[in-house]
Gaussian input, Z-matrix of N, CA and C with variables (Angstrom, degrees):
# hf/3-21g

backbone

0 1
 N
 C     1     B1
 C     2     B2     1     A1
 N     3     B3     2     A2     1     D1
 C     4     B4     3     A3     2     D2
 C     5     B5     4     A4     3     D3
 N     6     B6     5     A5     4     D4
 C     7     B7     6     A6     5     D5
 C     8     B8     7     A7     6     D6
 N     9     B9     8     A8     7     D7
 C    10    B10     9     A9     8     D8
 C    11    B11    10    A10     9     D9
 N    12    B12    11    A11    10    D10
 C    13    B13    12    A12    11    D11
 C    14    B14    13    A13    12    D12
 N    15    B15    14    A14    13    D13
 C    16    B16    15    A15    14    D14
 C    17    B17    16    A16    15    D15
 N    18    B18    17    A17    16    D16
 C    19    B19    18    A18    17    D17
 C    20    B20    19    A19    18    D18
 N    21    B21    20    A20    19    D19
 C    22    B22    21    A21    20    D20
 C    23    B23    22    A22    21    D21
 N    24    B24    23    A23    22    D22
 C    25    B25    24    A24    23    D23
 C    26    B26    25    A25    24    D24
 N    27    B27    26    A26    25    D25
 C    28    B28    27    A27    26    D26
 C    29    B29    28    A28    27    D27
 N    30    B30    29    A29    28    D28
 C    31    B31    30    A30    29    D29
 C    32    B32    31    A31    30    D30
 N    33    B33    32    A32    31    D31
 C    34    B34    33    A33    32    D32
 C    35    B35    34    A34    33    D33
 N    36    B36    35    A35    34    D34
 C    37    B37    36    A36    35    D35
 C    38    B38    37    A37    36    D36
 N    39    B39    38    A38    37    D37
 C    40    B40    39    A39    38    D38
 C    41    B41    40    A40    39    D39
 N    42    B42    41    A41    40    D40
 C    43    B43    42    A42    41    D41
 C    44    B44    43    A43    42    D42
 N    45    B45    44    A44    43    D43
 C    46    B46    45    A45    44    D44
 C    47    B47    46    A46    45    D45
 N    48    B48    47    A47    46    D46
 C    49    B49    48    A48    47    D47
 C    50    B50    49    A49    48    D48
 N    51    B51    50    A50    49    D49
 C    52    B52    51    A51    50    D50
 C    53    B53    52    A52    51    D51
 N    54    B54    53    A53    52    D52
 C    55    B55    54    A54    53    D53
 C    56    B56    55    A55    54    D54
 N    57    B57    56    A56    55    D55
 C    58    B58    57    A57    56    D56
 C    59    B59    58    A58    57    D57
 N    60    B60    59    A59    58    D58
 C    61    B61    60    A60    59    D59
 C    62    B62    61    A61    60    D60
 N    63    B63    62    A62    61    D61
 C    64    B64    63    A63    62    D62
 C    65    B65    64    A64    63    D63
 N    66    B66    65    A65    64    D64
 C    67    B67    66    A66    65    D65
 C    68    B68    67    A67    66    D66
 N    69    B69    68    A68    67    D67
 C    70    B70    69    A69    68    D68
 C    71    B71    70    A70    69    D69
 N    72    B72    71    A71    70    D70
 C    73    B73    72    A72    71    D71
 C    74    B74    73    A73    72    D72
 N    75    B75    74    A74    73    D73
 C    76    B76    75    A75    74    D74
 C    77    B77    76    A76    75    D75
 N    78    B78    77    A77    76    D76
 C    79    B79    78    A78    77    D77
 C    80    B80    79    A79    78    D78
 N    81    B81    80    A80    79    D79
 C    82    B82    81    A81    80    D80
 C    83    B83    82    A82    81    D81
 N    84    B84    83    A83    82    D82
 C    85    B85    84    A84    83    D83
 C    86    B86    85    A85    84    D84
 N    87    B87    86    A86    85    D85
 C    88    B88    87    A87    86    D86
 C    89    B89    88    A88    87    D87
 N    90    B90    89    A89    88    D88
 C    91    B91    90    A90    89    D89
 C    92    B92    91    A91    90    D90
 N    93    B93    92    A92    91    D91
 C    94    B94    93    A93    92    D92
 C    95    B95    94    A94    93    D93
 N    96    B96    95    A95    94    D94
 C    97    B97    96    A96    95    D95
 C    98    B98    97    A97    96    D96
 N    99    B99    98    A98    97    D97
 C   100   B100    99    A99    98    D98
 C   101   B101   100   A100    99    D99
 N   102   B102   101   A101   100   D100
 C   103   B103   102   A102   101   D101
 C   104   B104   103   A103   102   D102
 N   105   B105   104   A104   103   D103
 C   106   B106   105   A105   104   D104
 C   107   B107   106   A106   105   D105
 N   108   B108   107   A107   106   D106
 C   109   B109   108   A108   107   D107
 C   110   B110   109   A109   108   D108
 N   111   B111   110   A110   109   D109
 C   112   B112   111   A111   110   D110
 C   113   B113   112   A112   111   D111
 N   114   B114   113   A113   112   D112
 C   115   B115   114   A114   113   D113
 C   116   B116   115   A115   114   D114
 N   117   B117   116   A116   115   D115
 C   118   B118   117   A117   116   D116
 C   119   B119   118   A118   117   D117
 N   120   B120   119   A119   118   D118
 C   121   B121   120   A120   119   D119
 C   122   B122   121   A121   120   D120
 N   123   B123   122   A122   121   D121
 C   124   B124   123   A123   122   D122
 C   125   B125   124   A124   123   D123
 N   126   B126   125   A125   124   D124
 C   127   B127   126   A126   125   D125
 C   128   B128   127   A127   126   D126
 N   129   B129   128   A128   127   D127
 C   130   B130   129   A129   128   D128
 C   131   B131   130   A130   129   D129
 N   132   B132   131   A131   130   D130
 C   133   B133   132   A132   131   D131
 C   134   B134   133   A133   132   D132
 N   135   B135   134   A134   133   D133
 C   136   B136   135   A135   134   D134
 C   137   B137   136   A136   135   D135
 N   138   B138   137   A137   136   D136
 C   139   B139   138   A138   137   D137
 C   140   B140   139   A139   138   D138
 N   141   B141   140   A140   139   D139
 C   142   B142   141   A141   140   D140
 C   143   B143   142   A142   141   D141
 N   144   B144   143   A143   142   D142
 C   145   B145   144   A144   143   D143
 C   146   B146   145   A145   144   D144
 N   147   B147   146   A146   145   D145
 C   148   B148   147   A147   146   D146
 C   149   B149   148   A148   147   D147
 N   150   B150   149   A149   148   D148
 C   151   B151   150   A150   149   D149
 C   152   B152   151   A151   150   D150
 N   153   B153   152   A152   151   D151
 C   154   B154   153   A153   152   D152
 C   155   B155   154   A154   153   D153
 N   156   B156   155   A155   154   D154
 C   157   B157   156   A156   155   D155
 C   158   B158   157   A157   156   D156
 N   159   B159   158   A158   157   D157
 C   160   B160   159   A159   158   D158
 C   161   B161   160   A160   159   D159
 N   162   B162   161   A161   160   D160
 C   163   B163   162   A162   161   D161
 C   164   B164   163   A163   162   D162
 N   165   B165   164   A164   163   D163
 C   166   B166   165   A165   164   D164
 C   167   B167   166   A166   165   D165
 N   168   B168   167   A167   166   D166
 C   169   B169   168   A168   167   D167
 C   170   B170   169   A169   168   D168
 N   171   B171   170   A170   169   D169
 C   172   B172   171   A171   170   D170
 C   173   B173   172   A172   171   D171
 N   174   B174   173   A173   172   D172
 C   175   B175   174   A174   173   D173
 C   176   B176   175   A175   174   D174
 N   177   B177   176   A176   175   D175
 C   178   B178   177   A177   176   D176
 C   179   B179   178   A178   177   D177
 N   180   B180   179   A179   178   D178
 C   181   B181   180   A180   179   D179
 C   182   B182   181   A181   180   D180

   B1=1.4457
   B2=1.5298
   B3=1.6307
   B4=1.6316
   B5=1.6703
   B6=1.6773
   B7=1.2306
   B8=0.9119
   B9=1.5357
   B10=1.1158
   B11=2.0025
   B12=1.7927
   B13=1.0219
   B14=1.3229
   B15=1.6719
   B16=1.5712
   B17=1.3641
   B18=1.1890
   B19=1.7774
   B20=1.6113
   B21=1.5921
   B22=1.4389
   B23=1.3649
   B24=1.8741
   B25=1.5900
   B26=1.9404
   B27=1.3449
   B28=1.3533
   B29=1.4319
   B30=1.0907
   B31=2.2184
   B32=1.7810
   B33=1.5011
   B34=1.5548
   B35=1.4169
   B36=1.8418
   B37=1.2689
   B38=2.5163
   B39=0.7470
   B40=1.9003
   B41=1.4715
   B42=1.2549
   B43=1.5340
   B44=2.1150
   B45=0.9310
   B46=1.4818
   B47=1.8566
   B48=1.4303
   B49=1.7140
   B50=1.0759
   B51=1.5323
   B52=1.4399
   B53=1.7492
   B54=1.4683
   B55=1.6725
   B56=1.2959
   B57=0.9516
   B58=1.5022
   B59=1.8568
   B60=1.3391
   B61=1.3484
   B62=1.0505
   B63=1.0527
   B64=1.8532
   B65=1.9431
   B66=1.1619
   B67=1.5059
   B68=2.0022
   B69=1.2268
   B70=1.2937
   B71=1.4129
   B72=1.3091
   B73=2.1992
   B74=1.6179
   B75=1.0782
   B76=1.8140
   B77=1.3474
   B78=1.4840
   B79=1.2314
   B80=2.1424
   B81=1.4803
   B82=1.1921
   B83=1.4086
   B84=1.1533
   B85=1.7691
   B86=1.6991
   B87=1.1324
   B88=1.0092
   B89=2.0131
   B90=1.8025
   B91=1.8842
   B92=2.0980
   B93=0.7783
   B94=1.9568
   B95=1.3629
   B96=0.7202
   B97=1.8413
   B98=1.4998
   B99=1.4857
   B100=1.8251
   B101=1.4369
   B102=1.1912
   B103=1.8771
   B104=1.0008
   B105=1.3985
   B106=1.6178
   B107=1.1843
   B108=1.6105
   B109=1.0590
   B110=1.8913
   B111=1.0705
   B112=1.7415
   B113=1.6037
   B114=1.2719
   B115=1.7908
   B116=1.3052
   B117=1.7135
   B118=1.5440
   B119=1.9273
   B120=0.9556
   B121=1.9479
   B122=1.2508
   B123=1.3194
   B124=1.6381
   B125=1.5912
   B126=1.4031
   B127=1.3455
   B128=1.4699
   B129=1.6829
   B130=0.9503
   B131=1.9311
   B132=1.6527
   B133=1.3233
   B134=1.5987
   B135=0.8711
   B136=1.5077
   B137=1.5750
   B138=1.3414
   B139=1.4377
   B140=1.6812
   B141=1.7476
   B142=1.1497
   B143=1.4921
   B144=1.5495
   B145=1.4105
   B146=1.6577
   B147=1.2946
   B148=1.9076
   B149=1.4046
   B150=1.1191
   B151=1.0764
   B152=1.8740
   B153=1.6867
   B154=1.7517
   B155=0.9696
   B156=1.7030
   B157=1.0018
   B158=1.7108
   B159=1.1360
   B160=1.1670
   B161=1.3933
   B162=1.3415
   B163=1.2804
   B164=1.7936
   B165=1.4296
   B166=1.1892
   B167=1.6390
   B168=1.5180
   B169=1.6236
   B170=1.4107
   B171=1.2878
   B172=1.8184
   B173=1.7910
   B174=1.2910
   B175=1.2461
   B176=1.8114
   B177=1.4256
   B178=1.2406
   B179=1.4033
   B180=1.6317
   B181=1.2050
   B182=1.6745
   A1=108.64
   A2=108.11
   A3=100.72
   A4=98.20
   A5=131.09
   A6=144.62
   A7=105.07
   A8=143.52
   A9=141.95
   A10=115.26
   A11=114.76
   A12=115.03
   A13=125.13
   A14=133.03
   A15=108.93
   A16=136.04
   A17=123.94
   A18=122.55
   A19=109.67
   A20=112.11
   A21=110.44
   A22=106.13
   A23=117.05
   A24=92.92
   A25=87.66
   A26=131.69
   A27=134.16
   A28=120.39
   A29=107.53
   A30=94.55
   A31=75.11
   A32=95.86
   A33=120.91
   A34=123.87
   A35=102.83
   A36=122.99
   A37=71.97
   A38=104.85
   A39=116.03
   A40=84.85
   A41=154.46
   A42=148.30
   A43=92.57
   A44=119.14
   A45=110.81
   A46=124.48
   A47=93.60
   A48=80.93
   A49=144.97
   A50=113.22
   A51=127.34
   A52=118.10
   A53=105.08
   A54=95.71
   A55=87.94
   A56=144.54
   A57=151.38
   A58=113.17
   A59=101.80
   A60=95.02
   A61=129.01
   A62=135.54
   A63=147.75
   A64=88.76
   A65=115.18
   A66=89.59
   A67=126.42
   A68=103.84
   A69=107.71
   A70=121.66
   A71=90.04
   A72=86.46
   A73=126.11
   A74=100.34
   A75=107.20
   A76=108.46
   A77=108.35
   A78=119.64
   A79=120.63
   A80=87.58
   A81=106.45
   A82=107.58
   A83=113.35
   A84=112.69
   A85=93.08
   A86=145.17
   A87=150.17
   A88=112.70
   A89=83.19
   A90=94.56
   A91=95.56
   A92=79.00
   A93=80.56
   A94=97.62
   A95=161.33
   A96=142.32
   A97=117.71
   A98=93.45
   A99=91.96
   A100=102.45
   A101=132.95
   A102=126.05
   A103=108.86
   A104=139.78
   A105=154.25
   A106=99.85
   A107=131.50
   A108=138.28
   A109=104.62
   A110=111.80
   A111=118.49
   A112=110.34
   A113=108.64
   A114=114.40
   A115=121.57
   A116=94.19
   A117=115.50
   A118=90.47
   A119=113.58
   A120=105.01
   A121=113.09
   A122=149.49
   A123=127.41
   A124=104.04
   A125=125.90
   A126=126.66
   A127=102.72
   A128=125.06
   A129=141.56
   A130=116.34
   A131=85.02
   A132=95.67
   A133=144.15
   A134=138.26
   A135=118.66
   A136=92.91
   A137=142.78
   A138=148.15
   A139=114.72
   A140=111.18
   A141=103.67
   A142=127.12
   A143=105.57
   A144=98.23
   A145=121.62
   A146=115.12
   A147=119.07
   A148=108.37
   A149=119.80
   A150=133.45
   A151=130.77
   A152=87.77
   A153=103.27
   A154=86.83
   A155=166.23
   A156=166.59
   A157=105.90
   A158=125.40
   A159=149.05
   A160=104.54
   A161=125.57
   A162=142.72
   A163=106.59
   A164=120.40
   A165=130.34
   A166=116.43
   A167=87.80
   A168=90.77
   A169=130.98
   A170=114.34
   A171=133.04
   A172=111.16
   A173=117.52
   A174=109.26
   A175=103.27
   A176=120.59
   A177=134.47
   A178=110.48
   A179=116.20
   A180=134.73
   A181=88.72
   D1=130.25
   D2=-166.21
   D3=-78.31
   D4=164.76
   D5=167.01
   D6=-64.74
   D7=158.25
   D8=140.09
   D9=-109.48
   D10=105.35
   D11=-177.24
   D12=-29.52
   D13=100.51
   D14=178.68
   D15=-36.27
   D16=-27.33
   D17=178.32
   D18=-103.35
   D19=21.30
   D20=-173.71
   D21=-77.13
   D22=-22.66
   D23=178.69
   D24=-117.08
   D25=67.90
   D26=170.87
   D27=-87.17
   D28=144.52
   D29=-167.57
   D30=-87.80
   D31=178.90
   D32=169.96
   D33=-57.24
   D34=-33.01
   D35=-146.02
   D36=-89.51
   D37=-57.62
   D38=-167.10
   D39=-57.94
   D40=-66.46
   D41=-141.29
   D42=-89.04
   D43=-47.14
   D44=155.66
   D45=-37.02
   D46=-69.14
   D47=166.15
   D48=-62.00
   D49=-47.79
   D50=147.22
   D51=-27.84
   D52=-28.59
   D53=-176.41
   D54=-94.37
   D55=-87.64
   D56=-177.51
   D57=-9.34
   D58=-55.45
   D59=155.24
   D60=-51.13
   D61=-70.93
   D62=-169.31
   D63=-73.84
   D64=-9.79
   D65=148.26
   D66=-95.66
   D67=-13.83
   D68=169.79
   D69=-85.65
   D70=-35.39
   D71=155.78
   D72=-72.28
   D73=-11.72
   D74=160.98
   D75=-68.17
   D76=-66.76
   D77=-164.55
   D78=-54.77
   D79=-23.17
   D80=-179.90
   D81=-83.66
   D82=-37.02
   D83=-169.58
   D84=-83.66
   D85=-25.92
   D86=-163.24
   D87=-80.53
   D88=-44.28
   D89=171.19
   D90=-67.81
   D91=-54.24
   D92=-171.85
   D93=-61.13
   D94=-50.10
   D95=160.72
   D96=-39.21
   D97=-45.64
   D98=-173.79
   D99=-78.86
   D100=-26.78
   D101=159.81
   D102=-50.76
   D103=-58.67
   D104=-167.93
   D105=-55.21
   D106=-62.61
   D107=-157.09
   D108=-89.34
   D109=-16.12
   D110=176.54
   D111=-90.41
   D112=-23.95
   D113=169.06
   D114=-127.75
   D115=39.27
   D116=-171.02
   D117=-78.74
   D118=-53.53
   D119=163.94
   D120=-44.32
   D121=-50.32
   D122=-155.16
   D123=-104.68
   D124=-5.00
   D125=-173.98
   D126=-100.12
   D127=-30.70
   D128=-164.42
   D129=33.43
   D130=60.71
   D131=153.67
   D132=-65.16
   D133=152.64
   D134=-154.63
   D135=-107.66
   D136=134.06
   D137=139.93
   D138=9.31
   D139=-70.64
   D140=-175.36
   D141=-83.32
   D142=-22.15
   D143=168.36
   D144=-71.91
   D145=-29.61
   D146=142.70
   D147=-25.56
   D148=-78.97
   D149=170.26
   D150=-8.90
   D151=-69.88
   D152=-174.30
   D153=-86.59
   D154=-41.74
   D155=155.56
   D156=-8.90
   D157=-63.47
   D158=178.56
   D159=-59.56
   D160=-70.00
   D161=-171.51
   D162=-60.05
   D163=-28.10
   D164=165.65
   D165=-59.71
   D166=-54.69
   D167=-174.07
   D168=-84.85
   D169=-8.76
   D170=136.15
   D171=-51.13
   D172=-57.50
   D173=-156.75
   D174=-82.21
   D175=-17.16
   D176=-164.72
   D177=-68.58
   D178=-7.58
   D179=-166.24
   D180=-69.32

């Protein structure tokens, strides 16, 4: 049975938001790293759990 691409029938106006979103979830995962990594001294988070943390929330997609 062939796939049919999800955004193959998307208007302009739906592939606009969709980008805009998944750019504000960057932007968001990006502020939450730079907190993590700016009170990476008083929380004493460890490197690799930073790490899988990250790698979780990429793959969680």
């Amino acid at each position: 049975m062939p796939t049919i691409p999800f955004f193959k029938h998307a208007t302009l106006r739906e592939i606009i938001i969709t980008r805009l979103c998944c750019g504000a979830d960057i932007v968001v995962i990006l502020c939450c790293v730079g907190y993590l990594v700016g009170r990476y001294p008083a929380v004493e988070l460890r490197w690799p759990w930073l790490i899988g943390a990250l790698l979780a929330r990429v793959f969680s997609r």
